[in-house]
N, CA, C and O atoms as a GROMACS GRO file, in nm:
protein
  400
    1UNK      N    1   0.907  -0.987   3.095
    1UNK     CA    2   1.026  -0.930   3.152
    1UNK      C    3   0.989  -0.856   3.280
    1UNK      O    4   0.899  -0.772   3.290
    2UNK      N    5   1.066  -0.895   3.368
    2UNK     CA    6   1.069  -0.790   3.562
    2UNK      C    7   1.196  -0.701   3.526
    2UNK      O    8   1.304  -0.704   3.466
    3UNK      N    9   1.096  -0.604   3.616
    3UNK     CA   10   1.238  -0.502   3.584
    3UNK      C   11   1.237  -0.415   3.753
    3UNK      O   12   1.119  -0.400   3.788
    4UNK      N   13   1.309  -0.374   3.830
    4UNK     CA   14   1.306  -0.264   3.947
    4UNK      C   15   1.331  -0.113   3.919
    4UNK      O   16   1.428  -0.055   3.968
    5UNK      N   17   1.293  -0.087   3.885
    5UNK     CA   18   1.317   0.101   3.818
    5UNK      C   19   1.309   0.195   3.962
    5UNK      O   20   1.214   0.182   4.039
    6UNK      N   21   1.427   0.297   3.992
    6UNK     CA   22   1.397   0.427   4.115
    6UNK      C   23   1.354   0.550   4.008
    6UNK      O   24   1.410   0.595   3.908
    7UNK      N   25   1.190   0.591   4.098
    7UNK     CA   26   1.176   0.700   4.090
    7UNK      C   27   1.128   0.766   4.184
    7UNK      O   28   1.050   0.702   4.254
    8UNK      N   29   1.153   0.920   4.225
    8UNK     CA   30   1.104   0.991   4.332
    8UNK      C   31   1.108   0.926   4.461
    8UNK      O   32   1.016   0.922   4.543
    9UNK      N   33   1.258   0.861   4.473
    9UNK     CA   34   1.311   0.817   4.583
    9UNK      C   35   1.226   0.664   4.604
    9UNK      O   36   1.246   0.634   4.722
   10UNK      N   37   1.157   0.579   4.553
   10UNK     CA   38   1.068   0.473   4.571
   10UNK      C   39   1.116   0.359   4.462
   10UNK      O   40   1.152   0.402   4.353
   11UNK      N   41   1.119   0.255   4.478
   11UNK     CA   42   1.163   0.160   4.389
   11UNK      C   43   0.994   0.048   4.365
   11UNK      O   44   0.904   0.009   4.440
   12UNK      N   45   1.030   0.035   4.211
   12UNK     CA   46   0.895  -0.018   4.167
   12UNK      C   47   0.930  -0.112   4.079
   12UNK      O   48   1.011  -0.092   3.989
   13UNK      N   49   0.844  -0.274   4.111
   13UNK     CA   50   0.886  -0.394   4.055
   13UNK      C   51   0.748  -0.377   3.939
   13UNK      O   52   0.628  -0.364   3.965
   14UNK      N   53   0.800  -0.382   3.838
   14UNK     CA   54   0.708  -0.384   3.706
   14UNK      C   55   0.725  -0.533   3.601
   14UNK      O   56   0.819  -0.612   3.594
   15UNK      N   57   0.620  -0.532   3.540
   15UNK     CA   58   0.598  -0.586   3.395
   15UNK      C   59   0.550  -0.496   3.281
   15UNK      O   60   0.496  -0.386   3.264
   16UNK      N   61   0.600  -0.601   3.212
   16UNK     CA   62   0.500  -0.466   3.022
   16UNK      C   63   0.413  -0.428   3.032
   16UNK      O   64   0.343  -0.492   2.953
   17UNK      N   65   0.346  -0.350   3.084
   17UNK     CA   66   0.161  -0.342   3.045
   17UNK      C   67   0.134  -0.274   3.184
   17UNK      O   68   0.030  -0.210   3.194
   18UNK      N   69   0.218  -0.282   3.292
   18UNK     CA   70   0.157  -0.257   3.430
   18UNK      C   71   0.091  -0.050   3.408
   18UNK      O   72   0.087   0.057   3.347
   19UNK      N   73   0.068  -0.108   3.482
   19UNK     CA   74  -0.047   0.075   3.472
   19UNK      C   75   0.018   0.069   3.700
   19UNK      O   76   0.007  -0.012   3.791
   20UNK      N   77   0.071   0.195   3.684
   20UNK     CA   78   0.115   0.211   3.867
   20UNK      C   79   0.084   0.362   3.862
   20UNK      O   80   0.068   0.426   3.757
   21UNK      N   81   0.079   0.402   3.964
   21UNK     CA   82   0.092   0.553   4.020
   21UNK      C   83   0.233   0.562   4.098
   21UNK      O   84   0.280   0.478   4.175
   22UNK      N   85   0.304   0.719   4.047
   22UNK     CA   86   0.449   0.727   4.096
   22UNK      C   87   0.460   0.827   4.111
   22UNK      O   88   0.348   0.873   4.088
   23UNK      N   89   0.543   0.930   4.144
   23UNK     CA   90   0.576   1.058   4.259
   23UNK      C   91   0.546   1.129   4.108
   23UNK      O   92   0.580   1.061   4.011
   24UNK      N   93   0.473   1.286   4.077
   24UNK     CA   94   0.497   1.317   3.971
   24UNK      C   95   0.579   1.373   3.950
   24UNK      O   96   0.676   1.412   4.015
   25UNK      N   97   0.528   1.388   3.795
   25UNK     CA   98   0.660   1.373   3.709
   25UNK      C   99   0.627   1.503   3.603
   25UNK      O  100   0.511   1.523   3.569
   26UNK      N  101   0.710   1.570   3.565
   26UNK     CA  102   0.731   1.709   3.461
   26UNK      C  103   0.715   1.660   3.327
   26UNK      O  104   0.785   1.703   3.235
   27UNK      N  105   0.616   1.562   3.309
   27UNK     CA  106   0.643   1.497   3.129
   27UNK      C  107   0.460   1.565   3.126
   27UNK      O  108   0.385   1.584   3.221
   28UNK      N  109   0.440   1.583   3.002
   28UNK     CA  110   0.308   1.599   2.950
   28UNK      C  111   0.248   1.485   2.958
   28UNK      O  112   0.321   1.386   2.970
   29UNK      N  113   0.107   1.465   2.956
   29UNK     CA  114  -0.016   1.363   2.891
   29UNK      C  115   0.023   1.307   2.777
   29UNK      O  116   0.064   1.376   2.685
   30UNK      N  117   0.014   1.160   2.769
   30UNK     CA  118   0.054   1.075   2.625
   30UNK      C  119   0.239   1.088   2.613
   30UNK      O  120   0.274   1.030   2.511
   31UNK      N  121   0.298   1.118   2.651
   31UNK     CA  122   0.418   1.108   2.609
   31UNK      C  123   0.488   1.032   2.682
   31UNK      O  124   0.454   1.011   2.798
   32UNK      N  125   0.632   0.960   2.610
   32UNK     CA  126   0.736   0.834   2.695
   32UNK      C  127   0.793   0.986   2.772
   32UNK      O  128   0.809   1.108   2.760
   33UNK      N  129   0.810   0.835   2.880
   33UNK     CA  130   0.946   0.888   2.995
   33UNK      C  131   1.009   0.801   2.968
   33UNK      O  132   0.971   0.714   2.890
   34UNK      N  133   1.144   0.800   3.039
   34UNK     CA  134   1.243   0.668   3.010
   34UNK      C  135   1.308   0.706   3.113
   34UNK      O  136   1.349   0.820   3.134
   35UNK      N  137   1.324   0.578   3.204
   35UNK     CA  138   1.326   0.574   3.341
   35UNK      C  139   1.542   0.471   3.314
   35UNK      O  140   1.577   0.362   3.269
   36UNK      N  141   1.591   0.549   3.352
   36UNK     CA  142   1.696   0.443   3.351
   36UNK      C  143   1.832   0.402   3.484
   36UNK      O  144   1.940   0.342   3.490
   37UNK      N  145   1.748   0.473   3.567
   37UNK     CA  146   1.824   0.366   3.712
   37UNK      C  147   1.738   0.254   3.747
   37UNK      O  148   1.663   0.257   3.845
   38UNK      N  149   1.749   0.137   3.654
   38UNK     CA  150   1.687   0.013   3.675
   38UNK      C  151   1.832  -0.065   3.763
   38UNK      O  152   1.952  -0.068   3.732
   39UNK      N  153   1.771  -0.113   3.861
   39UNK     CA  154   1.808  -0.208   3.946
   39UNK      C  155   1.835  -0.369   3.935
   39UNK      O  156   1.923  -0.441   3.983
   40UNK      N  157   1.705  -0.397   3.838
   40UNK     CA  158   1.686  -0.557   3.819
   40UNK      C  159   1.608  -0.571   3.715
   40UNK      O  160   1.492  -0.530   3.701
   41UNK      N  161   1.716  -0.668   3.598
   41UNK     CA  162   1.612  -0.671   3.483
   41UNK      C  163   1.682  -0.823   3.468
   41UNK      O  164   1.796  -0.867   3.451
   42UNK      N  165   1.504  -0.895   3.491
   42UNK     CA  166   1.587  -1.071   3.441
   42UNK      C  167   1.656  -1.146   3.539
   42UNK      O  168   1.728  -1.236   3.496
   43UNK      N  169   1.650  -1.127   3.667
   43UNK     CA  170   1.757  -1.210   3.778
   43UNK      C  171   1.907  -1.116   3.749
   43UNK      O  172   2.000  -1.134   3.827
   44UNK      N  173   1.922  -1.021   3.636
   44UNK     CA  174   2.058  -0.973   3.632
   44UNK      C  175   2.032  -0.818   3.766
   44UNK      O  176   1.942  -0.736   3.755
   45UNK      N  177   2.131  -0.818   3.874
   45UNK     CA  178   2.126  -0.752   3.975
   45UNK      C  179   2.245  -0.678   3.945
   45UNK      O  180   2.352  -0.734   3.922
   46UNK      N  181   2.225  -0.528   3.944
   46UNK     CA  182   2.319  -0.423   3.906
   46UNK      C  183   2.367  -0.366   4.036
   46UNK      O  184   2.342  -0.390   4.154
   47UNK      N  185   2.473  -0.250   3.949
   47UNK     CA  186   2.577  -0.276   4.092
   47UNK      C  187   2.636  -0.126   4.119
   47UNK      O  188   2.756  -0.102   4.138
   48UNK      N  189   2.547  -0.042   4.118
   48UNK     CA  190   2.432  -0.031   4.210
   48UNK      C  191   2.293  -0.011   4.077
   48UNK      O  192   2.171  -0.027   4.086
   49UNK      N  193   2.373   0.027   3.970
   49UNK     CA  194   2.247   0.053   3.856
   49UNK      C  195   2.300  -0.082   3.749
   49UNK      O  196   2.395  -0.156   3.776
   50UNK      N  197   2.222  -0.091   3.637
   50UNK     CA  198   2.219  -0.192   3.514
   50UNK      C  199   2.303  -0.096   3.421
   50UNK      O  200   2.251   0.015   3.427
   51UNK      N  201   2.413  -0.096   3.337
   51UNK     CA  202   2.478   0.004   3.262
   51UNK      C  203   2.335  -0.071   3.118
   51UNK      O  204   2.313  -0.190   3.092
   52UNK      N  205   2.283   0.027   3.069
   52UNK     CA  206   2.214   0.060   2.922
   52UNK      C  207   2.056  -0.026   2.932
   52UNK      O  208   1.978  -0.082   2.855
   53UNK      N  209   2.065   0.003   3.068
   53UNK     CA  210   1.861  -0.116   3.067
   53UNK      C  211   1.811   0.027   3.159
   53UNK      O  212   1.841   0.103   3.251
   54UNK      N  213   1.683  -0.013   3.024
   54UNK     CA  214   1.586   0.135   3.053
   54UNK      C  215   1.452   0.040   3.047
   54UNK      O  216   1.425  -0.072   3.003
   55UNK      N  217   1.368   0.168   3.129
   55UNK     CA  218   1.216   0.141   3.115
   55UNK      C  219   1.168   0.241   3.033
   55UNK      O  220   1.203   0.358   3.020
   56UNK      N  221   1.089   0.179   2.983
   56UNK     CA  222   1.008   0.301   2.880
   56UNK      C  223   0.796   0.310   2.921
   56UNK      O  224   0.709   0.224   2.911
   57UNK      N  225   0.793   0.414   2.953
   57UNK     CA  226   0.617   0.406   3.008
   57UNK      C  227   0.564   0.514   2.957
   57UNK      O  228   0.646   0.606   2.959
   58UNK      N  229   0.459   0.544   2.912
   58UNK     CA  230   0.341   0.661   2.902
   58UNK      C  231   0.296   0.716   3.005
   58UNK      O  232   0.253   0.655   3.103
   59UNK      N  233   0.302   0.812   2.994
   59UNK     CA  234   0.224   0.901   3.098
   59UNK      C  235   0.129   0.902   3.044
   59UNK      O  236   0.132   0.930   2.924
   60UNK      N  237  -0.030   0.865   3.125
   60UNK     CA  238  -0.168   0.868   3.134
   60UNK      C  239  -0.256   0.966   3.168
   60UNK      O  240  -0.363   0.977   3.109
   61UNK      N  241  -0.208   1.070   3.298
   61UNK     CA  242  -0.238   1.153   3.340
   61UNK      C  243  -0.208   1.179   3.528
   61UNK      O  244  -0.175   1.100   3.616
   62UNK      N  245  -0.235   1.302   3.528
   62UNK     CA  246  -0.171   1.367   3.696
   62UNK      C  247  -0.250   1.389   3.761
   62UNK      O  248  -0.352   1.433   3.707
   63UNK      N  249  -0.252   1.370   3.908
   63UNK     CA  250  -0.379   1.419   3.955
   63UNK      C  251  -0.329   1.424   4.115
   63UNK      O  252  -0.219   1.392   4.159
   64UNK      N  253  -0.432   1.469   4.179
   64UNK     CA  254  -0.376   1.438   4.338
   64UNK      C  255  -0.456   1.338   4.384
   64UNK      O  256  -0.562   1.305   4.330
   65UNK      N  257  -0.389   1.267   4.528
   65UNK     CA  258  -0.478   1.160   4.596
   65UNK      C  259  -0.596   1.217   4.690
   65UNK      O  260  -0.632   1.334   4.686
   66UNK      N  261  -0.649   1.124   4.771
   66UNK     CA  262  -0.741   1.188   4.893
   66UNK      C  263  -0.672   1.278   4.958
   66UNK      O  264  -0.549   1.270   4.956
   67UNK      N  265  -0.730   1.368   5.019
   67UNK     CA  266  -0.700   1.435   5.133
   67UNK      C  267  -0.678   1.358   5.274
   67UNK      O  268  -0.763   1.293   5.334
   68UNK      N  269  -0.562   1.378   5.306
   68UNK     CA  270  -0.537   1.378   5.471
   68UNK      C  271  -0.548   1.449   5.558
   68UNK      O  272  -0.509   1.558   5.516
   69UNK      N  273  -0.584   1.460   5.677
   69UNK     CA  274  -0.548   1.498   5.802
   69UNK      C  275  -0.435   1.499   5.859
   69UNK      O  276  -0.390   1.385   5.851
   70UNK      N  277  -0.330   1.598   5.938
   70UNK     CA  278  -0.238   1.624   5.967
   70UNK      C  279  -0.320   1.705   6.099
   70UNK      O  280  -0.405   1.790   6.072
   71UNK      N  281  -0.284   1.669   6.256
   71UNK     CA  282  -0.345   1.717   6.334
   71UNK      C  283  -0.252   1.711   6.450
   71UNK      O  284  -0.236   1.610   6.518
   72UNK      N  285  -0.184   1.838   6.470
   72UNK     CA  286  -0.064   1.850   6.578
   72UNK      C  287  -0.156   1.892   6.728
   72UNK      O  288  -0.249   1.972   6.738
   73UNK      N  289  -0.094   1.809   6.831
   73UNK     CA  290  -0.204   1.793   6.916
   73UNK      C  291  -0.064   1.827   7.067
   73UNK      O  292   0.043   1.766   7.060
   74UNK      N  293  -0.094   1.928   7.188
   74UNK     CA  294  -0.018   1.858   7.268
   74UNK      C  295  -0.098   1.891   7.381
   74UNK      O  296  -0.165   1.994   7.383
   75UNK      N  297  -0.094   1.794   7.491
   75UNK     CA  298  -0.210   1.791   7.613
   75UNK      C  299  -0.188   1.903   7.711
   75UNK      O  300  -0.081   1.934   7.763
   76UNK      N  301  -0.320   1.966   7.731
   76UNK     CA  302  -0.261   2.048   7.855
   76UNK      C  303  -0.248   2.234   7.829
   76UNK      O  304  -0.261   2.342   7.887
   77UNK      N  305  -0.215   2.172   7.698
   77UNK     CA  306  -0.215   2.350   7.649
   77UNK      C  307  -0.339   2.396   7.527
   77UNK      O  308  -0.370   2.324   7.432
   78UNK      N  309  -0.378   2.487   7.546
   78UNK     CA  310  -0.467   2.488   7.459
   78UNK      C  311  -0.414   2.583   7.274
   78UNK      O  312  -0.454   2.573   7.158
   79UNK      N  313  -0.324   2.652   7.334
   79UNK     CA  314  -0.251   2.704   7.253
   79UNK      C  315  -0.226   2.655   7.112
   79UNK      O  316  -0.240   2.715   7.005
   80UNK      N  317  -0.187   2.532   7.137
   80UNK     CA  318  -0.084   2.437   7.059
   80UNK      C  319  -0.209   2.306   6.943
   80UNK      O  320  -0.196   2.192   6.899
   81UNK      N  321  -0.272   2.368   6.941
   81UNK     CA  322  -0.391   2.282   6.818
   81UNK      C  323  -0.369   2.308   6.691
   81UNK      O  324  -0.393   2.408   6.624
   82UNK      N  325  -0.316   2.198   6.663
   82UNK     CA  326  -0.294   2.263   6.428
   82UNK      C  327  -0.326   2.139   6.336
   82UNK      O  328  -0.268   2.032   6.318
   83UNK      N  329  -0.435   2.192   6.287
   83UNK     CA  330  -0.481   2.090   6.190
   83UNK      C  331  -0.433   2.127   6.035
   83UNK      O  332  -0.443   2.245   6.002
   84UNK      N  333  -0.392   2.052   5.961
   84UNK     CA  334  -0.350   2.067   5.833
   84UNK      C  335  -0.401   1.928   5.731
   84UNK      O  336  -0.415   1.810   5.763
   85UNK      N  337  -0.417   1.986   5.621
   85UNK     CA  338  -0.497   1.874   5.505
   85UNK      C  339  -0.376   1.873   5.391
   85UNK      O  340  -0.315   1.977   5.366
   86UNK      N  341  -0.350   1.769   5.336
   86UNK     CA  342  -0.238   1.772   5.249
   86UNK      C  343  -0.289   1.646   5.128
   86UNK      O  344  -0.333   1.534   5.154
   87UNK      N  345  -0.268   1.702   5.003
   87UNK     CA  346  -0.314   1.574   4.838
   87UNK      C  347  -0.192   1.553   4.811
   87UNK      O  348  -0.118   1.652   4.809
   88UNK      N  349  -0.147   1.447   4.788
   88UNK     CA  350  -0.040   1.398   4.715
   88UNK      C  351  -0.045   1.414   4.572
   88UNK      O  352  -0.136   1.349   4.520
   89UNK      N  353   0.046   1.498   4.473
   89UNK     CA  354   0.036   1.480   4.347
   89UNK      C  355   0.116   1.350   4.325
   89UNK      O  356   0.208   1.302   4.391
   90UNK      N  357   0.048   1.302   4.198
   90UNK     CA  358   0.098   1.170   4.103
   90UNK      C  359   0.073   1.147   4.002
   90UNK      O  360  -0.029   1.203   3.962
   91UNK      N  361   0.128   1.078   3.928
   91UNK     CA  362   0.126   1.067   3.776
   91UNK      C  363   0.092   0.921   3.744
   91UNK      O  364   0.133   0.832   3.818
   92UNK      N  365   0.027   0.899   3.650
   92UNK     CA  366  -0.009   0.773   3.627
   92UNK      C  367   0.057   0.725   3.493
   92UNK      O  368   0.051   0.768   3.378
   93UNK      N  369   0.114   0.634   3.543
   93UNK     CA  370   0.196   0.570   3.438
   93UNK      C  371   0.167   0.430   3.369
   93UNK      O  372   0.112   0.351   3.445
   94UNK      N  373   0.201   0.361   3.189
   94UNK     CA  374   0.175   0.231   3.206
   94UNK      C  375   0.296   0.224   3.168
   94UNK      O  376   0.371   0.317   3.137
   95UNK      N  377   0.324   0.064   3.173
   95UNK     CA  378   0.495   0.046   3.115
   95UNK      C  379   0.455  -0.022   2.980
   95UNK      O  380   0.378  -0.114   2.958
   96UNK      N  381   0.551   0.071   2.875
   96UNK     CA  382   0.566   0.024   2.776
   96UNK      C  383   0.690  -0.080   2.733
   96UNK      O  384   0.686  -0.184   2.669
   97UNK      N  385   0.756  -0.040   2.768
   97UNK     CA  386   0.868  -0.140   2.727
   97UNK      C  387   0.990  -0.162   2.858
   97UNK      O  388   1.028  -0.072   2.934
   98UNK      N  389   1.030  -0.280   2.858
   98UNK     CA  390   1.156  -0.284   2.932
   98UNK      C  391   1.281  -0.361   2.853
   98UNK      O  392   1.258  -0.474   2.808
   99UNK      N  393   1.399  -0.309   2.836
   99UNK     CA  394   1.525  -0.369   2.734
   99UNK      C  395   1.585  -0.317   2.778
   99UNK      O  396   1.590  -0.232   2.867
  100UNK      N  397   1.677  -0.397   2.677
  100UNK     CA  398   1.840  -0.330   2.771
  100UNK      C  399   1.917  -0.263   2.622
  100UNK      O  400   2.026  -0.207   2.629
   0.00000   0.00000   0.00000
């Protein structure tokens, strides 16, 4: 089963079993979320959501990504130099089930 699930503003094309990283999320370690603005389950295209089709996934664990660079730069002035480092938190999810 394909399914399109929105979370944290991002839309994600899944199967049963997929293991993804997604915006985090307020659920504990080991426990279901149930995701239910699914978009597309089966070629059936909802309008704008699926009325009663949910995803069901485990949370695996949270963590942040690499560090970035953020480096505000403007020529000419010396004033104006700002470097900033920023981790993305995320949650790691697998999908357990998709139904309607």
């Amino acid at each position: 089963m394909k399914a399109i699930f929105v979370t944290g503003g991002k839309q994600y094309l899944v199967n049963e079993g997929d293991i993804l990283y997604v915006e985090k999320l307020d659920n504990e370690v080991n426990t279901d979320v149930v995701f239910d603005k699914v978009l597309y389950l089966n070629g059936e295209i909802g309008a704008p959501y699926i009325n009663g089709a949910t995803v069901t996934a485990k949370v695996l664990k949270h963590g942040k990504q690499k560090k970035i660079v953020v480096f505000k730069y403007k020529n000419k002035t010396k004033s104006s130099r700002v470097k900033h480092g920023h981790r993305q938190p995320y949650t790691k999810i697998e999908i357990k089930k998709i139904g309607k």
